[in-house]
DOMARMAR-47855 format. One record per residue (C-alpha): residue number from 1; residue in one letter; x, y, z. Coordinates in steps of 0.5 Angstrom, whole numbers, plus 500, padded with zeros to 3 digits. Layout:
<pt num="NUM" residu="a" east="X" north="Y" up="Z"/>
...
//
This chain:
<pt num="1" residu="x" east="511" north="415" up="482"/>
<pt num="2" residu="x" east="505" north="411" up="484"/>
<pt num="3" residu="x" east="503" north="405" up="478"/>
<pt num="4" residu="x" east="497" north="407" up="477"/>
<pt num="5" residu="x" east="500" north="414" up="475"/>
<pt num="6" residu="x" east="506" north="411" up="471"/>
<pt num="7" residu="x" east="500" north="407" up="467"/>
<pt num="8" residu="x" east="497" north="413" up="467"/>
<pt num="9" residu="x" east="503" north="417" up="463"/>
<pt num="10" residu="x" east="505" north="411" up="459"/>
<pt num="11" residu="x" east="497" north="411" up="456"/>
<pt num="12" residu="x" east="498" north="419" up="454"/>
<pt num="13" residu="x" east="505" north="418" up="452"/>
<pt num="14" residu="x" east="502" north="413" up="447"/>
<pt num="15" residu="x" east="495" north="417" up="445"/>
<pt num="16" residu="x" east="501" north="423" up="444"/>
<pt num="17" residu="x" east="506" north="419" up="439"/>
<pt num="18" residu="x" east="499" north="416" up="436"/>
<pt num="19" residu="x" east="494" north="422" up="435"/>
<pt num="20" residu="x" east="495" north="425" up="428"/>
<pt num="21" residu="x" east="490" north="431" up="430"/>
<pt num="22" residu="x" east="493" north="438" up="433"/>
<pt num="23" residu="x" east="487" north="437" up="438"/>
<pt num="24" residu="x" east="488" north="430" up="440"/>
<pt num="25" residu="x" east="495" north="431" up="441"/>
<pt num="26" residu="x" east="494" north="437" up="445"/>
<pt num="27" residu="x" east="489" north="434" up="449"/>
<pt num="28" residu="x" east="494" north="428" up="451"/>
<pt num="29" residu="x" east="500" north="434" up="452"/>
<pt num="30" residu="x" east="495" north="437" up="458"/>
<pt num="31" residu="x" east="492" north="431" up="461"/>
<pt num="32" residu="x" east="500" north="428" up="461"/>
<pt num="33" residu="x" east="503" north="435" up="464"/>
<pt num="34" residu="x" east="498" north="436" up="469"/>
<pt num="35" residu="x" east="499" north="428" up="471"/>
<pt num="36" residu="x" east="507" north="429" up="471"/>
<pt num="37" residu="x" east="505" north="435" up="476"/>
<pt num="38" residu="x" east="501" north="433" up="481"/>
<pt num="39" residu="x" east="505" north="427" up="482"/>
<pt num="40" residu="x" east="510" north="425" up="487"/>
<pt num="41" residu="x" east="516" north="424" up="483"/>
<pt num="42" residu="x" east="523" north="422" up="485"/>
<pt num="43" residu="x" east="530" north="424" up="482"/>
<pt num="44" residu="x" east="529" north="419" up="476"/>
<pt num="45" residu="x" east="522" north="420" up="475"/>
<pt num="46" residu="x" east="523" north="427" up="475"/>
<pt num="47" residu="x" east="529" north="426" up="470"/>
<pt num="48" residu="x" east="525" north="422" up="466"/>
<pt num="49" residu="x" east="519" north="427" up="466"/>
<pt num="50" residu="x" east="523" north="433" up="464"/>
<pt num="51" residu="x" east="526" north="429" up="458"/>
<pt num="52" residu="x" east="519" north="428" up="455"/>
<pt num="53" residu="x" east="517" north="436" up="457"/>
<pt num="54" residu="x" east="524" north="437" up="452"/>
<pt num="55" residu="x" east="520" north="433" up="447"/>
<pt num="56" residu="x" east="513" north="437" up="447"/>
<pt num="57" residu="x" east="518" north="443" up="447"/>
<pt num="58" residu="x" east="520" north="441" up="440"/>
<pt num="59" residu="x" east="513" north="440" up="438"/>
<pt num="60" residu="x" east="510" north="442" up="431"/>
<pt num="61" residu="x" east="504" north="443" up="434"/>
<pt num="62" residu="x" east="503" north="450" up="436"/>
<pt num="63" residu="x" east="497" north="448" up="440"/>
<pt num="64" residu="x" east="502" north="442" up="444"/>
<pt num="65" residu="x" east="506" north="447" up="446"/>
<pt num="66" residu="x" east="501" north="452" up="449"/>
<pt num="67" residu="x" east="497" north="446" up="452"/>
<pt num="68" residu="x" east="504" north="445" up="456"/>
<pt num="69" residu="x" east="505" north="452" up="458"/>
<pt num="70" residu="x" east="499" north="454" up="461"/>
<pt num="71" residu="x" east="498" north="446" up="465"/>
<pt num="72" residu="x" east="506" north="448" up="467"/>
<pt num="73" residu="x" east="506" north="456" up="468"/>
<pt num="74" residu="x" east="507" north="456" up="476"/>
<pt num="75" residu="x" east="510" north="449" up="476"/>
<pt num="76" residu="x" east="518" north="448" up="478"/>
<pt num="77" residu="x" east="518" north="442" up="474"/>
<pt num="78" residu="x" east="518" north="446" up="468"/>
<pt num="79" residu="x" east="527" north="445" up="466"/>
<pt num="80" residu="x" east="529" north="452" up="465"/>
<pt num="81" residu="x" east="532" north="451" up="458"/>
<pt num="82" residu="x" east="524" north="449" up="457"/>
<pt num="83" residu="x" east="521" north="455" up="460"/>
<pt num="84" residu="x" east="527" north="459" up="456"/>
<pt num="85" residu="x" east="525" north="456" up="450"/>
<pt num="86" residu="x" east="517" north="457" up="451"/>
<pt num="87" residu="x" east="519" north="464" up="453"/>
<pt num="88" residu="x" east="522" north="465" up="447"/>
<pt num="89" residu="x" east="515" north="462" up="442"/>
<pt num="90" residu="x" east="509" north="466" up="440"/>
<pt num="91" residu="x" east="506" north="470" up="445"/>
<pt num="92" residu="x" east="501" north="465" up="446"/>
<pt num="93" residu="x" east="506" north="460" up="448"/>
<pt num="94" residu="x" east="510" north="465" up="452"/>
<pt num="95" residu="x" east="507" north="470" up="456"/>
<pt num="96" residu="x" east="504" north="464" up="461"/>
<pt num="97" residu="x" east="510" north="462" up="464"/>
<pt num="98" residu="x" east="513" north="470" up="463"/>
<pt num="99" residu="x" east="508" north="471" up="468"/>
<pt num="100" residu="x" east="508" north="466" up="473"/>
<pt num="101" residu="x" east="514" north="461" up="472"/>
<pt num="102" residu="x" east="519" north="461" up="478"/>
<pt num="103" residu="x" east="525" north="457" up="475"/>
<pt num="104" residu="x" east="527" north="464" up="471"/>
<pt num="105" residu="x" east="532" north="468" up="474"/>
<pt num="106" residu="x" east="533" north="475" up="475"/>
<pt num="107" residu="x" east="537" north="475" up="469"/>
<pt num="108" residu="x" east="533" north="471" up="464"/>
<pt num="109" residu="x" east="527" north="476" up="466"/>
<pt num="110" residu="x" east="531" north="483" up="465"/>
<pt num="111" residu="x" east="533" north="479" up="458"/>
<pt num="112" residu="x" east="526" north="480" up="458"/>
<pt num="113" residu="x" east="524" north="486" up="459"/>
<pt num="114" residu="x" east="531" north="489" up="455"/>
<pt num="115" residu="x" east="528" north="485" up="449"/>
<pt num="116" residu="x" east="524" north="490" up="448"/>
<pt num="117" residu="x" east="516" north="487" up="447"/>
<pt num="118" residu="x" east="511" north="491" up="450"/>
<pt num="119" residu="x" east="506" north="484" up="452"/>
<pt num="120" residu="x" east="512" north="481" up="454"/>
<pt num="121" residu="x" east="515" north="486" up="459"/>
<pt num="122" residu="x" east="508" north="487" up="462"/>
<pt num="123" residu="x" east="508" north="480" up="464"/>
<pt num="124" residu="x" east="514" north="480" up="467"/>
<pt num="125" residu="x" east="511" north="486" up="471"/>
<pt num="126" residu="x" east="505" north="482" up="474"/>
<pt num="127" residu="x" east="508" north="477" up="477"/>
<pt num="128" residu="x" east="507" north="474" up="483"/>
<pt num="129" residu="x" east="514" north="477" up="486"/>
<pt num="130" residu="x" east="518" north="482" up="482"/>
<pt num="131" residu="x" east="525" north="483" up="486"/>
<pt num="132" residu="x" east="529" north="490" up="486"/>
<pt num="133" residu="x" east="534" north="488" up="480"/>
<pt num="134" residu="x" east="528" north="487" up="476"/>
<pt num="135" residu="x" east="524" north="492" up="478"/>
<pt num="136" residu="x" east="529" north="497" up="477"/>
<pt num="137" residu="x" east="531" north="495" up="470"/>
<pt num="138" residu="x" east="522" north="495" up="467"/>
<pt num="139" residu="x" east="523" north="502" up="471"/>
<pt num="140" residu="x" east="528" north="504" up="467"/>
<pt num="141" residu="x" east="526" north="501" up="460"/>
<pt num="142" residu="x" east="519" north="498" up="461"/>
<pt num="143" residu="x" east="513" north="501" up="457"/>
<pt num="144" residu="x" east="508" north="505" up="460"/>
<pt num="145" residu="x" east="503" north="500" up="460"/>
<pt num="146" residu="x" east="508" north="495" up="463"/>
<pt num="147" residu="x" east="511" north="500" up="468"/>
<pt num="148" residu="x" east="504" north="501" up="470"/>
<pt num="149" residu="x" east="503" north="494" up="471"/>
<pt num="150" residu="x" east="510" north="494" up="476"/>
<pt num="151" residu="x" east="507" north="500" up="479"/>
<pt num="152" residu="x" east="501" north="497" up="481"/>
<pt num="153" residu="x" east="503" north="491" up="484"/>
<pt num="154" residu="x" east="504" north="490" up="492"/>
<pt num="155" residu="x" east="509" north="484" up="491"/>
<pt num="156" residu="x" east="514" north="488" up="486"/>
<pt num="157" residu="x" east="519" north="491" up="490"/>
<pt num="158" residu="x" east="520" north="497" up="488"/>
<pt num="159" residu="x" east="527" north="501" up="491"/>
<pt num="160" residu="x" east="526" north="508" up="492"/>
<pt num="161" residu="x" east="531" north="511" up="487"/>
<pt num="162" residu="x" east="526" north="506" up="481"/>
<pt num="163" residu="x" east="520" north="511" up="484"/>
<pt num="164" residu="x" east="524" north="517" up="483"/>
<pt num="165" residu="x" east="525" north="514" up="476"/>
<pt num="166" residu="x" east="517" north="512" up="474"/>
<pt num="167" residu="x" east="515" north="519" up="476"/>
<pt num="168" residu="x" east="521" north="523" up="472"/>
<pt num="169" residu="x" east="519" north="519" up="465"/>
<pt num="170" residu="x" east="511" north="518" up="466"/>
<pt num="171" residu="x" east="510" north="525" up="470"/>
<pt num="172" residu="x" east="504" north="527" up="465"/>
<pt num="173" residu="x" east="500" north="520" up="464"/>
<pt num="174" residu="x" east="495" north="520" up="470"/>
<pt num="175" residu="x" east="495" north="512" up="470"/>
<pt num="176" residu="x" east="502" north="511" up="471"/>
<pt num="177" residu="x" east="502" north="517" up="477"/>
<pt num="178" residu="x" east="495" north="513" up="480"/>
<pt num="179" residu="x" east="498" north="508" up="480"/>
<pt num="180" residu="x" east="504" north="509" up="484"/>
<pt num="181" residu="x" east="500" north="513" up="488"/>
<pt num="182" residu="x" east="496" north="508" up="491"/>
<pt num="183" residu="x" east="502" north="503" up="492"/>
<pt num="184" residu="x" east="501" north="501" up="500"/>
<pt num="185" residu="x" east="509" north="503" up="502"/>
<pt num="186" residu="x" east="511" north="510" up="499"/>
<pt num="187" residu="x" east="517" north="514" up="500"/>
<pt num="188" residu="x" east="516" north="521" up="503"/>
<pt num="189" residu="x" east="520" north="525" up="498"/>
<pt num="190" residu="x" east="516" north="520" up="492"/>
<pt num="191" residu="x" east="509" north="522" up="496"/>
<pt num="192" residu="x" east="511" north="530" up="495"/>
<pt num="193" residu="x" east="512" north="530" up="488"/>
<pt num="194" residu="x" east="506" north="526" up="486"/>
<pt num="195" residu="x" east="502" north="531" up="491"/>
<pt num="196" residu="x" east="503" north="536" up="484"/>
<pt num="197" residu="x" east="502" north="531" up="480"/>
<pt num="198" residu="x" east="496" north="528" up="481"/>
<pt num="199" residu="x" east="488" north="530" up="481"/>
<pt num="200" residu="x" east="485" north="532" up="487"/>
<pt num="201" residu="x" east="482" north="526" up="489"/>
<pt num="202" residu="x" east="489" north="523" up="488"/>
<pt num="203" residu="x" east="492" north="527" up="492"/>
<pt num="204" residu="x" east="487" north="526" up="498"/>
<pt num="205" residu="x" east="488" north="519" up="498"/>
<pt num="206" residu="x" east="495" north="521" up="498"/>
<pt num="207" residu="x" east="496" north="525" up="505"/>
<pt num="208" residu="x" east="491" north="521" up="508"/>
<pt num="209" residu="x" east="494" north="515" up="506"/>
<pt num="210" residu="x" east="502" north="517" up="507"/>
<pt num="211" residu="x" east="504" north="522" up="512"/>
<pt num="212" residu="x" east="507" north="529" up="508"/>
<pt num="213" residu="x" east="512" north="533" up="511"/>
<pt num="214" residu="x" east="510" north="538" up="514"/>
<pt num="215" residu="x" east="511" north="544" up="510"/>
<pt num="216" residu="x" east="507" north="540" up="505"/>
<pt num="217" residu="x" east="501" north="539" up="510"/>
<pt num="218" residu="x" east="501" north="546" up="512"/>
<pt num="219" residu="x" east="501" north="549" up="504"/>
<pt num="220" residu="x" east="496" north="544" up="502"/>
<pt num="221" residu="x" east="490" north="547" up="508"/>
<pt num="222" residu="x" east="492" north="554" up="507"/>
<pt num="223" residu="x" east="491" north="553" up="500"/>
<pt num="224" residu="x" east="486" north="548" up="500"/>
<pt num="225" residu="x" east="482" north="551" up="493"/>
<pt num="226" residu="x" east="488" north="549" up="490"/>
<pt num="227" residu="x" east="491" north="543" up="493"/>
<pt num="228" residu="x" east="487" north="537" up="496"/>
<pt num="229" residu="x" east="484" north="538" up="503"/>
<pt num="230" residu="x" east="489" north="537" up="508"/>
<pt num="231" residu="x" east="486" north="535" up="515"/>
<pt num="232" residu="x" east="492" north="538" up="520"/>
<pt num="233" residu="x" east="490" north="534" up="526"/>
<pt num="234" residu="x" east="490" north="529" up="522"/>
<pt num="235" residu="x" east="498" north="530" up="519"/>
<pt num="236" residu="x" east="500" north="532" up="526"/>
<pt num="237" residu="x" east="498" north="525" up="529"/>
<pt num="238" residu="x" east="502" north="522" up="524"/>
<pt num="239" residu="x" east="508" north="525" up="524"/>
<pt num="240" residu="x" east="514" north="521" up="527"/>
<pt num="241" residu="x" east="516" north="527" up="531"/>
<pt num="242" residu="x" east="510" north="531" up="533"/>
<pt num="243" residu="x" east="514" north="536" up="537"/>
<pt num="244" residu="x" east="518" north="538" up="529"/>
<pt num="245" residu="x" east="511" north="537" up="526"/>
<pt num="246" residu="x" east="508" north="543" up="532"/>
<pt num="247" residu="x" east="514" north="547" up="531"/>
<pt num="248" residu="x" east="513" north="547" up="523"/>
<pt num="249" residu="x" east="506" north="550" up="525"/>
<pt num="250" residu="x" east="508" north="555" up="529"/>
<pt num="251" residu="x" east="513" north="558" up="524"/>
<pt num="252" residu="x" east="508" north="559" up="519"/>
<pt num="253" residu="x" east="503" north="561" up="524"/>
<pt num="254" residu="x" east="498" north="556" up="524"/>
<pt num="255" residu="x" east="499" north="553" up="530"/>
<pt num="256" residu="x" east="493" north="557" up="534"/>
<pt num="257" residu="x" east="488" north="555" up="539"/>
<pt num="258" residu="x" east="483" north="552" up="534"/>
<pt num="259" residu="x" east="487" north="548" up="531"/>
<pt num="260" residu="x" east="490" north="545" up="538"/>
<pt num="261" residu="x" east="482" north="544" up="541"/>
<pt num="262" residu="x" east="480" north="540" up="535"/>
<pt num="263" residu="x" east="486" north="536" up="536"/>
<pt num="264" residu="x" east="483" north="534" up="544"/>
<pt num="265" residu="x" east="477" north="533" up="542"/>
<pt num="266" residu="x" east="479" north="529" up="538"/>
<pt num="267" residu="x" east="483" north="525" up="543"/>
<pt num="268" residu="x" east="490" north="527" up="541"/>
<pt num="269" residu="x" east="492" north="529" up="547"/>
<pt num="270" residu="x" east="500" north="528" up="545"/>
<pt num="271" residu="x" east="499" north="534" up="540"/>
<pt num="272" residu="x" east="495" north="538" up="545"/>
<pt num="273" residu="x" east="501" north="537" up="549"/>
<pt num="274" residu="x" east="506" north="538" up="544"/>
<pt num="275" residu="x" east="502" north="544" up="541"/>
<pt num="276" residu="x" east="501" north="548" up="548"/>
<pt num="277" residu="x" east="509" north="547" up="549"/>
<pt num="278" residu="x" east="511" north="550" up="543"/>
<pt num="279" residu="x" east="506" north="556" up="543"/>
<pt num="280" residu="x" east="510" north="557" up="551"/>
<pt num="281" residu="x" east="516" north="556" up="549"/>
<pt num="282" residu="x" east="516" north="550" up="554"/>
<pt num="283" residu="x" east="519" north="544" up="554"/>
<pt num="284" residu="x" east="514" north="538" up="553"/>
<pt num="285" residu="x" east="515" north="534" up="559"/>
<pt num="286" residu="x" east="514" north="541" up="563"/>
<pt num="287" residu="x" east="508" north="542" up="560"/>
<pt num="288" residu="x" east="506" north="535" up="561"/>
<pt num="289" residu="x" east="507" north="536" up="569"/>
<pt num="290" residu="x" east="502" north="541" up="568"/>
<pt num="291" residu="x" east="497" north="539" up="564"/>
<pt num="292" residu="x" east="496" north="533" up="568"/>
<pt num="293" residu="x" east="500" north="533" up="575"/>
<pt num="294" residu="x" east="500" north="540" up="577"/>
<pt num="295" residu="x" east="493" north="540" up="581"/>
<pt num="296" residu="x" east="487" north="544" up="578"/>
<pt num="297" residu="x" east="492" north="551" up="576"/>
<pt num="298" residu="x" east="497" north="548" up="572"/>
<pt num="299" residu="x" east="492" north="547" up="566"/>
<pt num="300" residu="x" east="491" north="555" up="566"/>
<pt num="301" residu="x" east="498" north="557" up="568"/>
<pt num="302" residu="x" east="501" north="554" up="561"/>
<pt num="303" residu="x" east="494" north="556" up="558"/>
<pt num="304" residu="x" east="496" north="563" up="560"/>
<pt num="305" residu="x" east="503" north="562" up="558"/>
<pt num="306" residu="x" east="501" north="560" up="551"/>
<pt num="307" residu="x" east="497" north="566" up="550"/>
<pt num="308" residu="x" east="491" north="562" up="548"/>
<pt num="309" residu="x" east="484" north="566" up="549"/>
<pt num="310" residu="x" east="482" north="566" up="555"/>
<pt num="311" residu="x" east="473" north="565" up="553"/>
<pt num="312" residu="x" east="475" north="559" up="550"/>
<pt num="313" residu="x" east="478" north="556" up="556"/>
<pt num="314" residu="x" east="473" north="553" up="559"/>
<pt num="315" residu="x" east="472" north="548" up="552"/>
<pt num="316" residu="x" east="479" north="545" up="554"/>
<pt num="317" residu="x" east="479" north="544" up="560"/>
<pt num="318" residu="x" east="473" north="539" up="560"/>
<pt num="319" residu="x" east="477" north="536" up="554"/>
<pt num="320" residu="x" east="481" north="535" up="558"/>
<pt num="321" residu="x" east="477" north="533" up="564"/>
<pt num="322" residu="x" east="474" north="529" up="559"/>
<pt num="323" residu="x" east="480" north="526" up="557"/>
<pt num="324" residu="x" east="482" north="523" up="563"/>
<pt num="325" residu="x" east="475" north="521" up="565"/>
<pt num="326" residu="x" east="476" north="516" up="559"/>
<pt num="327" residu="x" east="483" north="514" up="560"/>
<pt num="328" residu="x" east="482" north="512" up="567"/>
<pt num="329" residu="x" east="476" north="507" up="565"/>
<pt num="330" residu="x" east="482" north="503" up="563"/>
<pt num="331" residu="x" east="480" north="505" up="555"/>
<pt num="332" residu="x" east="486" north="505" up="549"/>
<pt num="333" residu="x" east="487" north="512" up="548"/>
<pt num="334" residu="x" east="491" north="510" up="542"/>
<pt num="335" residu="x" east="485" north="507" up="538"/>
<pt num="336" residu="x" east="480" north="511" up="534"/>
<pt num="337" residu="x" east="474" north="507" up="539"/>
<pt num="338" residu="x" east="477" north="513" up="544"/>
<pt num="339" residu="x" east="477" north="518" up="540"/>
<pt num="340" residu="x" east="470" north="516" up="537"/>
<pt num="341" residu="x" east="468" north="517" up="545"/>
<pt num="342" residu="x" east="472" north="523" up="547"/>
<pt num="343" residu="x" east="468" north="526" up="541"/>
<pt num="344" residu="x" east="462" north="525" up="543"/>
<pt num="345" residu="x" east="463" north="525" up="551"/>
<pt num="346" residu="x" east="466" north="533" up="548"/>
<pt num="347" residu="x" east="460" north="535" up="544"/>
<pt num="348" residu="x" east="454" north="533" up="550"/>
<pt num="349" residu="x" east="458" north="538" up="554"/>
<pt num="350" residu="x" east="456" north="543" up="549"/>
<pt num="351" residu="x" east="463" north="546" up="549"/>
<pt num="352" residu="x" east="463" north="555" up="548"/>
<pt num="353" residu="x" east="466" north="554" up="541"/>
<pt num="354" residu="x" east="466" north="557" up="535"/>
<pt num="355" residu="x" east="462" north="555" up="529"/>
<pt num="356" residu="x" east="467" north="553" up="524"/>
<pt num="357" residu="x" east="471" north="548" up="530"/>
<pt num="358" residu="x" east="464" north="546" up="532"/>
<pt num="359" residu="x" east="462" north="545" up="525"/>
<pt num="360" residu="x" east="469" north="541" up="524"/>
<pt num="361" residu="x" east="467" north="536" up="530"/>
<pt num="362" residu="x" east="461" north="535" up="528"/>
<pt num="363" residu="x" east="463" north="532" up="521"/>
<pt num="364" residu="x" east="468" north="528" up="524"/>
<pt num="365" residu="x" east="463" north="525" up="529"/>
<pt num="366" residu="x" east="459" north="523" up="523"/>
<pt num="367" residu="x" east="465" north="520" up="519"/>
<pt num="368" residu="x" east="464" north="513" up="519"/>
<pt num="369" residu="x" east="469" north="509" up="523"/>
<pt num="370" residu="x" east="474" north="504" up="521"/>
<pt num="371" residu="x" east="472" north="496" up="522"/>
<pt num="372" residu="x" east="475" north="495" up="527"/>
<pt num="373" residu="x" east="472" north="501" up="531"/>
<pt num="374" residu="x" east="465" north="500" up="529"/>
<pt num="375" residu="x" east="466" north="492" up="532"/>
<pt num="376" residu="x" east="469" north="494" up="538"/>
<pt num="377" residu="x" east="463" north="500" up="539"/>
<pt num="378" residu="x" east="458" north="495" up="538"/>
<pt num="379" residu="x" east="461" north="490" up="543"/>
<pt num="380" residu="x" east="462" north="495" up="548"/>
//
């Protein structure tokens, strides 16, 4: 500790012992705790500056102690019988190190939240990080607002099996199920089961947001009134195995011509494939050969074979001369600035579609982009 800091710490330390006023000493606590914190102490410094922490603990003035809990609530100086002591006070005291303290362990904290506080658990569960074990115990036993609070923070670890319990204990609160919602991680099975509960602005955010399985994507379009609008070109582009997301379709009879001209023309071309295979019982890379490097007859011949309607034709093959004339001016085909492109490019040929996909792509073109897009596009 330097000696101007040194000086400095004995000058509060003597206003603490003199001050007869609540404030006074109050005063003297925090600019003596912030000086203690902000020093670059050694082992004895700090040693020295823990044991006049213990005595602030002690001290009768409600103001004192809370003057050292809201100065030290992040700081590690803070001794753990300390901060175990504080968090034992009133809640004035207690819940700014509850909430921010890093000396508590996993232990201290679910001591915590089984005592039961409501104020308490919920600054237990806005913390800065919030581990596995933790989390899982306010899953479990956390009041609602507490539970609402874990849920809502990114930085709580939330095991799959603590989820599943939050949504079997507040299925019927729309806040707690809102939360969870718009957490940025989901597990699949948790995403389906909050697809049934939520309200529809909800679920829209859910299966635009998180990937559903496919039972679930084909459910909610064909049952739109009722459910959330489910864009299928969308669900299928992220789907981990688009070939299995294909097949769904087509056992339920919804993988048709429509379906897979809205998917090229929006640059999917993996979907198109995977869609033209299954309709012709093909494998994929077979199907690829002839859509790509099977010369000007292999698109039909597997067109054909798919029994896709032949007037409609002439709108996939220039989506997927329109494609290749993208991808081979060195485009990413994977970014949405290609697929924003091949839309456009799509739609100034003036393709012979049908009014509902016509309509459909042309509510897509006027989505706005991503970010990302939109600064790329205006570099180009």
């Amino acid at each position: 500790m330097t000696a101007y800091r040194a000086r400095l710490t004995e000058t509060d330390i003597q206003r603490l012992i003199k001050a007869t006023e609540d404030d006074d000493r109050a005063e003297a606590a925090y600019k003596l705790c912030r000086s203690m914190d902000r020093a670059d102490l050694d082992e004895r410094d700090r040693e020295a500056a823990q044991k006049i922490l213990r005595l602030l603990a002690n001290d009768a003035a409600e103001l004192v102690r809370r003057a050292m809990a809201v100065t030290l609530k992040a700081s590690d100086l803070l001794p753990i019988d300390v901060a175990r002591r504080l968090a034992a006070d009133i809640d004035s005291i207690a819940l700014p190190v509850i909430s921010a303290s890093p000396v508590f362990s996993d232990e201290d904290l679910i001591e915590i939240v089984r005592a039961g506080s409501p104020v308490r658990q919920v600054a237990v569960a806005g913390r800065p990080r919030v581990s596995r074990d933790v989390a899982g115990v306010l899953a479990d036993v956390g009041c609602e607002q507490a539970v609402r609070m874990l849920a809502a923070n990114d930085n709580a670890d939330l095991s799959e099996q603590a989820l599943g319990v939050i949504v079997d204990r507040f299925a019927a609160s729309p806040e707690v199920v809102t939360a969870v919602a718009y957490r940025q991680v989901l597990p699949l099975h948790v995403t389906e089961r909050l697809i049934a509960l939520a309200s529809e602005t909800v679920r829209e955010h859910l299966v635009a947001r998180h990937a559903v399985a496919p039972e679930t994507a084909i459910r909610l379009a064909q049952y739109a009134r009722e459910r959330a609008t489910v864009d299928l070109v969308d669900q299928a582009a992220s789907s981990a195995d688009i070939g299995a997301f294909m097949a769904q379709l087509n056992l339920r009879k919804s993988l048709n011509a429509s379906l897979l001209l809205r998917a090229l023309a929006r640059g999917q071309m993996t979907m198109f494939e995977h869609g033209l295979a299954e309709l012709a019982n093909t494998p994929h890379q077979r199907a690829w050969l002839m859509i790509h490097d099977a010369g000007p007859l292999g698109l039909k011949a597997i067109y054909d074979r798919a029994g896709l309607p032949p007037r409609l034709f002439q709108a996939f093959r220039a989506g997927v001369d329109t494609w290749r004339a993208l991808s081979s001016e060195g485009a990413d085909t994977s970014s949405d600035l290609f697929r924003q492109r091949m839309l456009e490019r799509f739609l100034t040929q003036r393709p012979n579609v049908l009014r509902e996909d016509l309509a459909y792509l042309m509510e897509r073109l006027d989505q706005p982009q991503s970010r990302g897009s939109a600064a790329a596009a205006s570099a180009a």
